[in-house]
N, C-alpha and C positions, 0 to 999 in steps of 0.2 A: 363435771363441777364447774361452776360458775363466779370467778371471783368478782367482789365488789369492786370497782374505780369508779370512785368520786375525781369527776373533773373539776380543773381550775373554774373559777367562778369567781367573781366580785358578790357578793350578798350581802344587801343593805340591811335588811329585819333579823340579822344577828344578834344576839345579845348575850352578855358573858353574864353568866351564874355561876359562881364558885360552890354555892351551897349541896348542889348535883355530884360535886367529885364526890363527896361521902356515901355517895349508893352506886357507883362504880368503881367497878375494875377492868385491866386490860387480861387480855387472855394473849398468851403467845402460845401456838401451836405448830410442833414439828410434824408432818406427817408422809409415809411414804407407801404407795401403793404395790401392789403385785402387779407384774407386765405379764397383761392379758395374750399373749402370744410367745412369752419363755413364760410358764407359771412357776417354774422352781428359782425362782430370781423377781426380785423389788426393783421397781424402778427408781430414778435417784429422788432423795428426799426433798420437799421443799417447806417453806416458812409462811406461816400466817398470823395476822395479829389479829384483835377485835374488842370492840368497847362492849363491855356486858353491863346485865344489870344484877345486882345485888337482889336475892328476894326473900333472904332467908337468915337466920344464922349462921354463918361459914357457906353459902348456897348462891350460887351465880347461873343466873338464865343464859344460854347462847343457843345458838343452831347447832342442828348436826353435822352438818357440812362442814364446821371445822373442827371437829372431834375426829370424823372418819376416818380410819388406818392411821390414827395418830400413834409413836412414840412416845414423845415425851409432850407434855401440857404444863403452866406455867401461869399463876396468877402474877400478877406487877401492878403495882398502887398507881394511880392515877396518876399521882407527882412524879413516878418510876424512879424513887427511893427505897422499893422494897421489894421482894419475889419469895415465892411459895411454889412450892410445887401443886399440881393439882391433880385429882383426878374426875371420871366419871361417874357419877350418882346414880343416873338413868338418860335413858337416848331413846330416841322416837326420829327414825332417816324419813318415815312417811310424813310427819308434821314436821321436819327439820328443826327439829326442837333438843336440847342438849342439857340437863341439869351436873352441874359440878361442882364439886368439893374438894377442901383439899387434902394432899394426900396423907397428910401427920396433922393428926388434933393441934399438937404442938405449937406448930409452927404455922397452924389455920387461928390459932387462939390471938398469937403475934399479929397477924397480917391483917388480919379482921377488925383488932382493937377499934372503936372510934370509929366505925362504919355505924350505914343508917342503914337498913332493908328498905326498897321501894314498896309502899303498898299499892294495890293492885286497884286501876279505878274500876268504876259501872263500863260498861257496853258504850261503845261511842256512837254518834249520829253522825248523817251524811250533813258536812258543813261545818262540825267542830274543828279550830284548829288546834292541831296537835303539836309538838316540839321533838323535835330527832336532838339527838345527845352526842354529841362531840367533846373530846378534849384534847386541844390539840398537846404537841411535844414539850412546848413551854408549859404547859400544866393548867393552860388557861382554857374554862368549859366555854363551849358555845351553844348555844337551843337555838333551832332553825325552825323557824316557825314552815307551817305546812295546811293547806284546808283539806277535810277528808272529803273526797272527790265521790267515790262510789266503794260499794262493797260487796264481794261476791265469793264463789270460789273460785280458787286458783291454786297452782303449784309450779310450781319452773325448778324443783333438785330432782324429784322422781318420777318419771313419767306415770299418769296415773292416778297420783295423789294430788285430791286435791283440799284443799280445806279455806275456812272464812280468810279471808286475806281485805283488810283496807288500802285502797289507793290513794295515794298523798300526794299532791300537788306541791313541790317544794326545791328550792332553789338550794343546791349542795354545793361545796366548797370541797377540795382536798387539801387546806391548811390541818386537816384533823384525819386525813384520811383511813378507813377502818374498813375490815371485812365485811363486820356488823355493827347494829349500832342502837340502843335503848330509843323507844320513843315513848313520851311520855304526855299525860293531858290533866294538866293543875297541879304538877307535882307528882302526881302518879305514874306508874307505869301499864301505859295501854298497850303495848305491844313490840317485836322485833322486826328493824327493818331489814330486811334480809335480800333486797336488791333496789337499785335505780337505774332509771332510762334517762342518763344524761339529754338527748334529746327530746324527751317531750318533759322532762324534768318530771317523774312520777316515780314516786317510791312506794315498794309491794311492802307492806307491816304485816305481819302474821297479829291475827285479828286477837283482841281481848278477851273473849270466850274460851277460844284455843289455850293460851295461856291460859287461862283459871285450872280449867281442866287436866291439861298436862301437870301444873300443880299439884293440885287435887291427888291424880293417880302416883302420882311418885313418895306419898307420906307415907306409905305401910311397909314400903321399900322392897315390896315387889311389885315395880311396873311392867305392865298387863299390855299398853297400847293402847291406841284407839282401834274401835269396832269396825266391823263392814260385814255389809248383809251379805255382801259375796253372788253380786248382778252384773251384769252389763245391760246397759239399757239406749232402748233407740225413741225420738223423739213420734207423736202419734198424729201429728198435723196432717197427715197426706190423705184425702177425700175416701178414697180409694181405699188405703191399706184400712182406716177406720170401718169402713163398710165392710173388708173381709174380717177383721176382730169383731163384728158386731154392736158395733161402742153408739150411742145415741149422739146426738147433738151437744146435750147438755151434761158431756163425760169430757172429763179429761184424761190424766193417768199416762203411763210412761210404756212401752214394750219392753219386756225380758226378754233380751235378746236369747242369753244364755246365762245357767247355773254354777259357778265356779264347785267345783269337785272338796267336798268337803268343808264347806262354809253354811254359815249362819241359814240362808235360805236352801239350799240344799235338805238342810236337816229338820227345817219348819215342815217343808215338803212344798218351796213354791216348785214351779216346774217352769220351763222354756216356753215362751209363747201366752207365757197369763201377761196381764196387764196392770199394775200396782195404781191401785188408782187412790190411794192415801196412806200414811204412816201417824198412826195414834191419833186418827182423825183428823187431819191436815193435809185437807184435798191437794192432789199434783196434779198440775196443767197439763196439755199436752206438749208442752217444750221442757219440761222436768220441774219447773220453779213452782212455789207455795210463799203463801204471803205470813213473812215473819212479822211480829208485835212491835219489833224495833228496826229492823234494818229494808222493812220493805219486803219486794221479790227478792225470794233466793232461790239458788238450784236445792231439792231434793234432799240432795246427798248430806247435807249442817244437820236435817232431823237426825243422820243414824252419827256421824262423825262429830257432830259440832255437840249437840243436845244430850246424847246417850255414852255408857260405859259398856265396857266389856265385861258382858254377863248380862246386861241387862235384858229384859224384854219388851217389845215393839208388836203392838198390834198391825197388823198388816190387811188395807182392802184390796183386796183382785178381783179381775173382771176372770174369769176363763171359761172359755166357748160359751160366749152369751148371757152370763150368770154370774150374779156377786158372792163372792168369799172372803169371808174373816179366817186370817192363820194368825198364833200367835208365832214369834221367833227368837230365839234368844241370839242375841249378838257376840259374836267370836271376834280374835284377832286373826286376820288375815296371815298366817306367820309366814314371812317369806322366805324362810329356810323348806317349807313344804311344797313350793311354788314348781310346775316342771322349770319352769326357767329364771330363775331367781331373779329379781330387777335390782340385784347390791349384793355385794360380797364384802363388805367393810368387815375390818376388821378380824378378818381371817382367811389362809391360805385357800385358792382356786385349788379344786380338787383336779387331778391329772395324772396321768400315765407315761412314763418315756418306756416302747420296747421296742430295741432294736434299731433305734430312729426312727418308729412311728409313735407322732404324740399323740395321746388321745385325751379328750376333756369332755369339763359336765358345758352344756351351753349355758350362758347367763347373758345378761342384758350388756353385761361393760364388755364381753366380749362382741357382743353385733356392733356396737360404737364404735368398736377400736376398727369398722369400716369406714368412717371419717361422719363427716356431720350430715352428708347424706343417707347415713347406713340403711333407714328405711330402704331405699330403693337401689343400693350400691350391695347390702349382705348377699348371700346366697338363699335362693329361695325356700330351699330346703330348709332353712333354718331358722329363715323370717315365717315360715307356715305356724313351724311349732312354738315360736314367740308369740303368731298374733291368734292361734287357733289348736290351743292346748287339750282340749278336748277330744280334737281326734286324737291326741297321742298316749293319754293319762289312763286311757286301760291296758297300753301294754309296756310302759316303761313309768318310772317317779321324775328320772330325769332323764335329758335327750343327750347321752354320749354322740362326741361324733369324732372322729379324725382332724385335728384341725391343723398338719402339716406333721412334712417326713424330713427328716434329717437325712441329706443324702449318706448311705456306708453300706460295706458289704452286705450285712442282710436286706438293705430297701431297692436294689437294683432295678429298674423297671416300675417303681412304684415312687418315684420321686414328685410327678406330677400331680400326685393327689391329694385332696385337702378337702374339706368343708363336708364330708362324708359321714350320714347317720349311720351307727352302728345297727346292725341287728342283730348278729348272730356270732361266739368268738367258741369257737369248737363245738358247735353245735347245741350251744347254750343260749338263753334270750338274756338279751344285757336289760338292764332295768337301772343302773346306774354306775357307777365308776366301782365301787365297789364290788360289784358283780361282773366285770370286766376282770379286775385283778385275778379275782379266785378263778375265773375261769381261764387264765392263762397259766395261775401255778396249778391248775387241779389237773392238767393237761399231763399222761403222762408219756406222749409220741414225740415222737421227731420233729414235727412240725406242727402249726396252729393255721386254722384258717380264720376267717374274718368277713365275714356278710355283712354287704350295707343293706339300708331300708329299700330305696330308692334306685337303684344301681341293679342291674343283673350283672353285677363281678365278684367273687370271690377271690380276697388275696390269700398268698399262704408265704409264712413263715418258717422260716428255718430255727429251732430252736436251740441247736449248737451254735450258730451264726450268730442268732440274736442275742444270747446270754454272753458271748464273748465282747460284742460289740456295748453291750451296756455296764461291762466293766472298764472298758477303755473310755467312753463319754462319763462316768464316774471319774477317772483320773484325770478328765480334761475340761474339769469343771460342774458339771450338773452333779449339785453335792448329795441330790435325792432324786432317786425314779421313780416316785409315785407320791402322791397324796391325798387321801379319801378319810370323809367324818361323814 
């Protein structure tokens, strides 16, 4: 996660609006994550603040990035004369987008009194300037004016996602400084800024469209998410590779690379290796982009994320082997709980095993990071395979158990040095996830357990008088649970 700092700055084009404190509030969030390497233990808590917008009755817009493995949440009045507790409405970590309410009608009746909802404006143009929303501590609002520079997608919380995002050209100040911050155009609210590049002074707004739509989906109060056709796709520009796809001059269109396992396209019936060469007829270039009514060139991906809901359906053109095809497809949510390797764990315990002092875990995305900021190239390969290339692995396991360190003690003797190791086999059972690991070490009923890696021609074996002793002692010395699986 990525916190905002607004630096020091002198900023001339300030100007103080008080009439703006009525459609915000501040948000204070406590939040404490799980330590991806002890999973039965949280790491220590820490404190966030952030200027929100108002958009609703009782209803405050923020990102999700300051929701995540939160505690406790916390609305406080602009003048920071008043506090409510709050909670969660609906959360979207893919759009970093967070709707909340608070947690007693009650006491949301009190806090709310005398507030104004922002309404929502039109789609912005490259060139309008827009206003970022400050208040600072003295209670006095600032609008920093800002020109929109360019608009595209992007995403900087999860690797992956990306969606419409405006870039703003605008000089910041930390007299106000905030996690996040309302930006708004004539009085409305266009969008969240949800990060700045002190040096080239450019701030990412999660774009207007976005906003409507996460709106939108959160009224029925079951939010669904945004869709994804469930592709990976490669750009079609190379002389060559277009000559082996058979694609003419006058074609553009994108390569499927690959089919994610149980998504939207999967189940239309596109296949690996066709060519998308439009979406509800809105030809795509050979670099992914289609020319939008308002913003220009965009990438692709705004027709299914930005334009459509989940459920909906998308005509689909493909080229494959020579020849054009219309699929229709209905659009899913990508659920990242079904993911082999989840890219977030918010909000809930990492699944894991302590036996005997060997720990075992499901892989996730926060776990390859906690390799440092290099992780790409610093994890272990074995592990980065099944991160970047899920598909070999998704026919024989859901998720990729692996060893990810031994507590040296009597039963690990000899096995201290091992870590980073994909499960195969735990008494001659195929593991398929944390879960199936468990049952296969109580269904066990001999002396000992063995333990096949994927990758490895070693078998470890366990002592099961040794180890059940051993995991009553690490109970009294702390680890208050040996396992956890949902």
């Amino acid at each position: 996660m990525r916190l905002l700092i607004l630096p020091l700055l002198w900023v001339s084009a300030v100007s103080a609006v008080a009439d703006v404190k009525s459609s915000v509030v501040r948000i204070n969030s406590t939040q404490q994550s799980w330590n991806p390497w002890q999973p039965w233990e949280k790491n220590a808590p820490n404190r966030r603040r952030a200027l929100a917008a108002i958009v609703g009755p009782q209803r405050v817009l923020t990102t999700s990035e300051l929701v995540a493995d939160a505690t406790y949440l916390e609305f406080e009045s602009a003048d920071g004369t008043r506090f409510a507790p709050a909670k969660v409405i609906a959360v979207d970590y893919e759009a970093n987008l967070a709707l909340l309410g608070p947690a007693s009608e009650k006491e949301g009746a009190g806090f709310f009194k005398g507030t104004v909802p922002f309404k929502i404006t039109t789609p912005c143009k490259i060139g309008n300037t827009l206003q970022i929303v400050q208040v600072e501590e003295n209670g006095a609002a600032l609008l920093t004016p800002g020109t929109l520079q360019s608009i595209d997608l992007s995403g900087d919380f999860l690797p992956g996602q990306s969606f419409l995002t405006y870039m703003v050209k605008a000089s910041m100040q930390s007299a106000a400084g905030s996690y996040s911050l309302p930006v708004t155009d004539g009085g409305k609210l266009a969008g969240v800024l949800i990060s700045y590049n002190a040096k080239d002074q450019i701030c990412d707004v999660t774009a207007t469209d976005i906003i409507i739509r996460f709106l939108k989906n959160t009224t029925n109060g079951e939010y669904k998410g945004f869709p994804s056709l469930g592709v990976t796709i490669a750009r079609t520009e190379d002389s060559a590779f277009r000559q082996w796809l058979k694609l003419g001059e006058d074609q553009g269109g994108v390569f499927i690379h690959s089919v994610r396992k149980g998504g939207a396209a999967e189940a239309a019936g596109v296949n690996k290796n066709d060519v998308l060469l439009a979406v509800d007829g809105q030809a795509i270039d050979r670099r992914g982009y289609y020319s939008h009514p308002t913003y220009g060139s965009l990438s692709w991906g705004h027709l299914i994320r930005g334009e459509k809901s989940t459920g909906d359906t998308v005509n689909l053109s493909l080229w494959r082997d020579g020849k054009p095809l219309e699929i229709k497809a209905k659009l899913t949510h990508e659920d990242n709980a079904s993911s082999l390797v989840p890219n977030q764990l918010f909000d809930k315990a990492p699944n894991y095993l302590v036996k005997g002092g060997l720990v075992f875990q499901e892989l996730s995305l926060p776990i390859l990071e906690g390799f440092g900021e290099e992780w790409q190239s610093r994890a272990p390969l074995a592990l980065l395979d099944a991160y970047q290339n899920p598909d070999k692995y998704e026919q024989s396991m859901d998720r990729v158990v692996f060893l990810s360190g031994v507590v040296p003690t009597p039963a690990t003797v000899g096995y201290e040095s091992l870590r980073n190791l994909v499960i195969r086999k735990v008494n001659g059972k195929e593991i398929r996830n944390l879960k199936c690991l468990i049952a296969a070490f109580k269904e066990n009923t001999g002396k000992s357990h063995s333990i096949e890696f994927a990758d490895e021609n070693l078998t470890v074996h366990l002592d099961e008088a040794v180890s059940s002793a051993v995991d009553a002692q690490l109970v009294e010395r702390g680890i208050t649970r040996l396992s956890h699986a949902e």
